[in-house]
One Martini backbone bead per residue (centre of mass of N, CA, C, O) as a GRO file, in nm:
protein
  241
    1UNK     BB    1  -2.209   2.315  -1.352
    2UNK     BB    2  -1.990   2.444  -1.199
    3UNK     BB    3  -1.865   2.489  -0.874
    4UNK     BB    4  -1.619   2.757  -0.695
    5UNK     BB    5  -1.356   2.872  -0.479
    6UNK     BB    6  -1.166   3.167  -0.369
    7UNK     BB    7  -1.033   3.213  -0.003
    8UNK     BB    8  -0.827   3.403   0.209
    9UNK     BB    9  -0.796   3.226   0.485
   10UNK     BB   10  -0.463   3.287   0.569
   11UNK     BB   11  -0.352   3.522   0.505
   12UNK     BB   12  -0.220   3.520   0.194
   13UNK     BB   13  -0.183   3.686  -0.110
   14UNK     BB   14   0.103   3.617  -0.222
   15UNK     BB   15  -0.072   3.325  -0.301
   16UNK     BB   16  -0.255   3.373  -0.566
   17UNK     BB   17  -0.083   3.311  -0.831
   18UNK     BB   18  -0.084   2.997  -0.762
   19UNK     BB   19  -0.323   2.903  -0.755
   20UNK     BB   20  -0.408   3.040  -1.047
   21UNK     BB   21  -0.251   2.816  -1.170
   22UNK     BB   22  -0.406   2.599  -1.041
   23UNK     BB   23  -0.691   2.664  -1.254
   24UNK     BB   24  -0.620   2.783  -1.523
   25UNK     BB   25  -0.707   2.521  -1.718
   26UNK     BB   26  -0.994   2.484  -1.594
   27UNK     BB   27  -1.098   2.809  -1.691
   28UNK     BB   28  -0.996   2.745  -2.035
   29UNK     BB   29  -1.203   2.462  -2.105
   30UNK     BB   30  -1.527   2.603  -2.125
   31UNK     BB   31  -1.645   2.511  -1.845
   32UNK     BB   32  -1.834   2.579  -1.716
   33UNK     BB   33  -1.834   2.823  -1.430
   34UNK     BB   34  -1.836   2.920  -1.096
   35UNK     BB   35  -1.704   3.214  -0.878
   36UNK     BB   36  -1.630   3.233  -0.554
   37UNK     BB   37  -1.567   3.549  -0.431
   38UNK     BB   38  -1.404   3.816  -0.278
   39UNK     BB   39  -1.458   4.101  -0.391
   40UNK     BB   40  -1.152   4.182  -0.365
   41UNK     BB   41  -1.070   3.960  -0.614
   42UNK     BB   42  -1.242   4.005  -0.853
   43UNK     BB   43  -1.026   4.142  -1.050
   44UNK     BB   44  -0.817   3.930  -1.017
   45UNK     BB   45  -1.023   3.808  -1.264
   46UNK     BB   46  -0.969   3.994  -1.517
   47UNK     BB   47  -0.779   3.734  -1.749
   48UNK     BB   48  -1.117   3.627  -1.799
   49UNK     BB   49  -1.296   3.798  -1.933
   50UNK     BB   50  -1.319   3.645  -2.202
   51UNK     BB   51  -1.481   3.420  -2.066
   52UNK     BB   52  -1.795   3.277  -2.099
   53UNK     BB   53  -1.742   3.061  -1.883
   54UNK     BB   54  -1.680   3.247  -1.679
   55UNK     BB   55  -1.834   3.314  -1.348
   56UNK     BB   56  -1.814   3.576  -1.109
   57UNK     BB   57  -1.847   3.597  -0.753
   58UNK     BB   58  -1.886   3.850  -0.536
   59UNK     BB   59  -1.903   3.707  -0.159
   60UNK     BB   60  -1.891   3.722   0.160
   61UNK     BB   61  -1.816   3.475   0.383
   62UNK     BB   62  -2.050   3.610   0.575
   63UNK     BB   63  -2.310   3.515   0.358
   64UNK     BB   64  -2.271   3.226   0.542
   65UNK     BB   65  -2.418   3.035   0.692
   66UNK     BB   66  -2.229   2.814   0.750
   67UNK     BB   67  -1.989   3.007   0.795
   68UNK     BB   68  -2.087   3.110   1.050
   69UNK     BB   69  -2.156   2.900   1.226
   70UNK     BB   70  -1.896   2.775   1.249
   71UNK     BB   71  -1.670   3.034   1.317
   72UNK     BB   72  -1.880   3.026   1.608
   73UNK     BB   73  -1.701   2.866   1.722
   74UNK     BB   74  -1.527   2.741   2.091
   75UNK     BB   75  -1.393   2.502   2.068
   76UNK     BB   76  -1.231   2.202   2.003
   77UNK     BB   77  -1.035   2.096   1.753
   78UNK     BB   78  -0.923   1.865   1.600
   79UNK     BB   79  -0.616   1.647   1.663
   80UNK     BB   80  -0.566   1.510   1.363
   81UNK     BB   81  -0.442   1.748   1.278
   82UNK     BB   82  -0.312   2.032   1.078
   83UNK     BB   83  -0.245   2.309   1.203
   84UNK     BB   84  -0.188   2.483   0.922
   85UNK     BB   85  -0.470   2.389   0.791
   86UNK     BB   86  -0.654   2.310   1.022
   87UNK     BB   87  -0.839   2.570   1.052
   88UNK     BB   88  -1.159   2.679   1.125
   89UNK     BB   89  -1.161   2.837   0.855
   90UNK     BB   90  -1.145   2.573   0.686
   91UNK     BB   91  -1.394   2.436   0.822
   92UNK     BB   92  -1.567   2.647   0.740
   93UNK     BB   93  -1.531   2.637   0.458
   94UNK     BB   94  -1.612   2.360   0.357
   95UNK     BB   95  -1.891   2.349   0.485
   96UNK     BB   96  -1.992   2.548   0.247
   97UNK     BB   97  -2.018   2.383   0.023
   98UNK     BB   98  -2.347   2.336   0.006
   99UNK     BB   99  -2.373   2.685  -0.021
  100UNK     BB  100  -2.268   2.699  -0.284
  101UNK     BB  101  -2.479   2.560  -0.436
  102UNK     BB  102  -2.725   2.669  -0.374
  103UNK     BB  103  -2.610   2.955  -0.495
  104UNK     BB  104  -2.606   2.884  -0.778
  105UNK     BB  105  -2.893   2.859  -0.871
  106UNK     BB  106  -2.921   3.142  -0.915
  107UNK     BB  107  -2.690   3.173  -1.187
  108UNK     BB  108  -2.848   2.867  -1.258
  109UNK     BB  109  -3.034   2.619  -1.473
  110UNK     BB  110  -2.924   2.353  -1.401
  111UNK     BB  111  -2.934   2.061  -1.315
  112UNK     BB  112  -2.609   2.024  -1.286
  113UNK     BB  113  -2.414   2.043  -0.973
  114UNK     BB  114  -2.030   2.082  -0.946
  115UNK     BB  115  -1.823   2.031  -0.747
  116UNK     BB  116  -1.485   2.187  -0.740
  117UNK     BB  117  -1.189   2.236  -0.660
  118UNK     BB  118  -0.956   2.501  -0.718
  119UNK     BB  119  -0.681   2.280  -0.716
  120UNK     BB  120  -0.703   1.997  -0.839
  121UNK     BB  121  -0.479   1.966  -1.048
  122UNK     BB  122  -0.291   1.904  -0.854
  123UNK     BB  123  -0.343   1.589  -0.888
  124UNK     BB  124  -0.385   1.552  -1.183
  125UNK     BB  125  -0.202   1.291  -1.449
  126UNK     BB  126  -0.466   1.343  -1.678
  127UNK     BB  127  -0.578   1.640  -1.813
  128UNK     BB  128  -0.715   1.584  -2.043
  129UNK     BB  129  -0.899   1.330  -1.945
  130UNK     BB  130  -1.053   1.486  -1.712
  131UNK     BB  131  -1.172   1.718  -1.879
  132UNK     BB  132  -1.323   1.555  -2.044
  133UNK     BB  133  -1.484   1.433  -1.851
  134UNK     BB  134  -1.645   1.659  -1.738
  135UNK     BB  135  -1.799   1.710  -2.000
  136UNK     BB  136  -1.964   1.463  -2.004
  137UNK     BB  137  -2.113   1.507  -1.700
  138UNK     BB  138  -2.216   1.797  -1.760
  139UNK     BB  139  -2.404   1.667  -2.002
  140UNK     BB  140  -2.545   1.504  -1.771
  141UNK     BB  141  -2.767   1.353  -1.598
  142UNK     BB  142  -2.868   1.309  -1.214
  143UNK     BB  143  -3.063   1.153  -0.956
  144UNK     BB  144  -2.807   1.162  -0.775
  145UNK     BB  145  -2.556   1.173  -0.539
  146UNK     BB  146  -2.248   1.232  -0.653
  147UNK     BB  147  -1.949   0.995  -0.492
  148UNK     BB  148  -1.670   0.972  -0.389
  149UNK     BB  149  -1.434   0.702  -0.203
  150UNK     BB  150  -1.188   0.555   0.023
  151UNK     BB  151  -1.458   0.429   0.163
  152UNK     BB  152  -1.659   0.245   0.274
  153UNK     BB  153  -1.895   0.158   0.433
  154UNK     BB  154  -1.926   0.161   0.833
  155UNK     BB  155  -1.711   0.320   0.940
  156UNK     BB  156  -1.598   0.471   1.205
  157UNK     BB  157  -1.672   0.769   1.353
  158UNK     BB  158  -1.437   1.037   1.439
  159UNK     BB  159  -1.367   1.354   1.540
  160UNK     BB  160  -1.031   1.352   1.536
  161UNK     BB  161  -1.081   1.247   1.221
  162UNK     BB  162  -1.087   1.193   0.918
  163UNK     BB  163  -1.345   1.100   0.676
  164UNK     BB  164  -1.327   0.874   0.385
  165UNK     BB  165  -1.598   0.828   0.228
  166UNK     BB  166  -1.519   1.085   0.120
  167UNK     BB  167  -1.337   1.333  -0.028
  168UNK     BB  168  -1.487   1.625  -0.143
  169UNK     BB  169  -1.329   1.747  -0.444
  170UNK     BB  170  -1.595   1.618  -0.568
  171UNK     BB  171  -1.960   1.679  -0.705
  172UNK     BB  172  -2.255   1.560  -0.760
  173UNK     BB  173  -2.589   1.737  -0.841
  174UNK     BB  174  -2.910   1.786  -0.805
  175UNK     BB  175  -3.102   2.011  -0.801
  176UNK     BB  176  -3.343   1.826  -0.632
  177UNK     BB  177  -3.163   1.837  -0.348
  178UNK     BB  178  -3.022   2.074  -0.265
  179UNK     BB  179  -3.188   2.173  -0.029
  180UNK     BB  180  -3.211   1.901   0.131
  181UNK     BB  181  -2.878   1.882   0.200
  182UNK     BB  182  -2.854   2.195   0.318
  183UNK     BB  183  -3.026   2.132   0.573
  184UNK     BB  184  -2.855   1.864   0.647
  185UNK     BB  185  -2.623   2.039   0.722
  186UNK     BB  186  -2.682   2.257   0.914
  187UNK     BB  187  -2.802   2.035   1.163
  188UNK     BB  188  -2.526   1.892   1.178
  189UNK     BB  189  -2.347   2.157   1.199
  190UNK     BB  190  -2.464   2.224   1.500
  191UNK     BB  191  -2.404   1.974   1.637
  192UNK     BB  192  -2.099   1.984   1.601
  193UNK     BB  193  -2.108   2.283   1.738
  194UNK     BB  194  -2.266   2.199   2.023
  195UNK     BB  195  -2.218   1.897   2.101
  196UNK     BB  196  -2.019   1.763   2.354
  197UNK     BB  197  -1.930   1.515   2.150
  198UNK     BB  198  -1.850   1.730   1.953
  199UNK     BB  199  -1.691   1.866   1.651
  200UNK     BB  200  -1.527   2.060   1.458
  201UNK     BB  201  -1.474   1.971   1.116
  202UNK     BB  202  -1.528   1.786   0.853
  203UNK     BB  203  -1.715   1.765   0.579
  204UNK     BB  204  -1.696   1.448   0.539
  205UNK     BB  205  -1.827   1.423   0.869
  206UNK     BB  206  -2.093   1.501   0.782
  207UNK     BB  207  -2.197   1.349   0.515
  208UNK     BB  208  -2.204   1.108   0.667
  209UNK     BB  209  -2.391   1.137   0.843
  210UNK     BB  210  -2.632   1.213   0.633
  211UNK     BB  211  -2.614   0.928   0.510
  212UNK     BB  212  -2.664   0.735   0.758
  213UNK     BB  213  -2.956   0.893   0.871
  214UNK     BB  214  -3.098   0.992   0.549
  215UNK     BB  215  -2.905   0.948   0.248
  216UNK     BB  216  -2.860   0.651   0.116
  217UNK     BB  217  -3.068   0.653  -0.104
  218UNK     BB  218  -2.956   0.964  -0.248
  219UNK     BB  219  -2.689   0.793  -0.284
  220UNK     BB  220  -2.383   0.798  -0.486
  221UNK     BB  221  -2.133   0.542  -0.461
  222UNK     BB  222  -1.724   0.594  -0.555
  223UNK     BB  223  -1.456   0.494  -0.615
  224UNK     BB  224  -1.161   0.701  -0.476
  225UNK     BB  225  -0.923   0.931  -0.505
  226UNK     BB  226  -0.661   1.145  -0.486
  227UNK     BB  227  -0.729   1.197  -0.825
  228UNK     BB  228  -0.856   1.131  -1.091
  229UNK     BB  229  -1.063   0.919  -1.025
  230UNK     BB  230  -1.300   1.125  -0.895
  231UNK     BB  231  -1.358   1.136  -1.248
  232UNK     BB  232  -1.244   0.850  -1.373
  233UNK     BB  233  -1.507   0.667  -1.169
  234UNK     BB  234  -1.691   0.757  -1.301
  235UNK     BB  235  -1.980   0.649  -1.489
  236UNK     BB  236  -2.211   0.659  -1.709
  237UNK     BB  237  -2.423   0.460  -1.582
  238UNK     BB  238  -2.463   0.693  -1.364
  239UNK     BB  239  -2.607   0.841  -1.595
  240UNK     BB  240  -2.807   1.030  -1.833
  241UNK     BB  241  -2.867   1.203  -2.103
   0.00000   0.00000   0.00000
């Protein structure tokens, strides 16, 4: 099963059918989806309502231990961001991303959970191949927590900067590690969040470190950019039937 979230954190409503046009084909490809979203936007998307396979769940960002303790920060945020887009809440929605898995879990028995941002299409230039490699993998099983990633292992990690050793924006997750990842998110992101050498910052900048500290044998990494890569770099061989 897919899972994705879509929650106005920038306070602009007037911006929600922008956003629906880059979902919407990936809404109607048949592909399981689970999406989490605010109560209050829940009926904006009954123009979904006839697809089962689009599950729809209303649940307030504050409803997610993630994002509240992010969202609790009051230090300095990363030098090397764009003001306009990578704020607080920003930085806290991001750091969410495995409590959306976690919660996903109680709405499906799926063995195979994977997160893709709600607006990927808007970077991929082969949507029909894209698609169709997504259908793969979703019947697919994975052993271990599989992401692309723009670095290599090693590269020195700055708070004041994105680390791309992870793309972010997509990810599969086999239910078996969920618990366990979510627990290393919430400790890595606590001190991220406390200790005066870190700072509040970007979600791929916490993986690493739960990587690099503790789960580099139950991660596969494999390259790829911000494009179509992201998932038509996953090779078959890399999941079991």
């Amino acid at each position: 099963m897919l899972v994705t979230c879509y929650y106005d954190i920038y306070q602009k409503p007037e911006r929600f059918f922008e956003y629906l046009y880059l979902f919407y084909d990936l809404a109607v490809s048949g592909l399981p989806i689970l999406l989490f979203t605010d109560p209050s936007l829940v009926p904006k998307f009954r123009i979904f309502s006839h697809l089962p396979s689009l599950q729809v769940v209303g649940l307030p960002l504050t409803s997610f231990a993630l994002y509240q303790q992010a969202i609790q920060y009051t230090g300095p945020l990363p030098q090397n961001r764009n003001p306009e887009k990578d704020t607080k809440e920003f930085f806290a929605l991001m750091n969410t991303k495995m409590e959306f898995i976690k919660r996903a879990t109680v709405y499906t028995t799926d063995e195979t959970l994977i997160w893709i941002d709600y607006g990927i299409l808007k970077i991929v230039k082969n949507q029909e191949r894209f698609l169709h490699k997504l259908r793969d993998i979703n019947h697919a099983r994975f052993e271990k927590l599989t992401l692309p990633g723009c670095w290599a292992f090693g590269r020195p990690l700055h708070v004041d900067s994105i680390h791309w050793r992870f793309c972010g924006g997509f990810f599969v997750m086999p239910r078996h590690h969920v618990e366990r990842f979510y627990t290393h998110s919430e400790c890595v992101l606590r001190d991220f969040c406390t200790m005066p050498m870190y700072k509040l910052t970007w979600e791929t900048n916490v993986w690493s470190v739960i990587e690099s500290c503790a789960e580099r044998n139950n991660i596969h990494w494999y390259f790829a950019d911000h494009n179509d890569t992201m998932v038509l770099n996953l090779r078959e061989t890399q999941a079991s039937p």
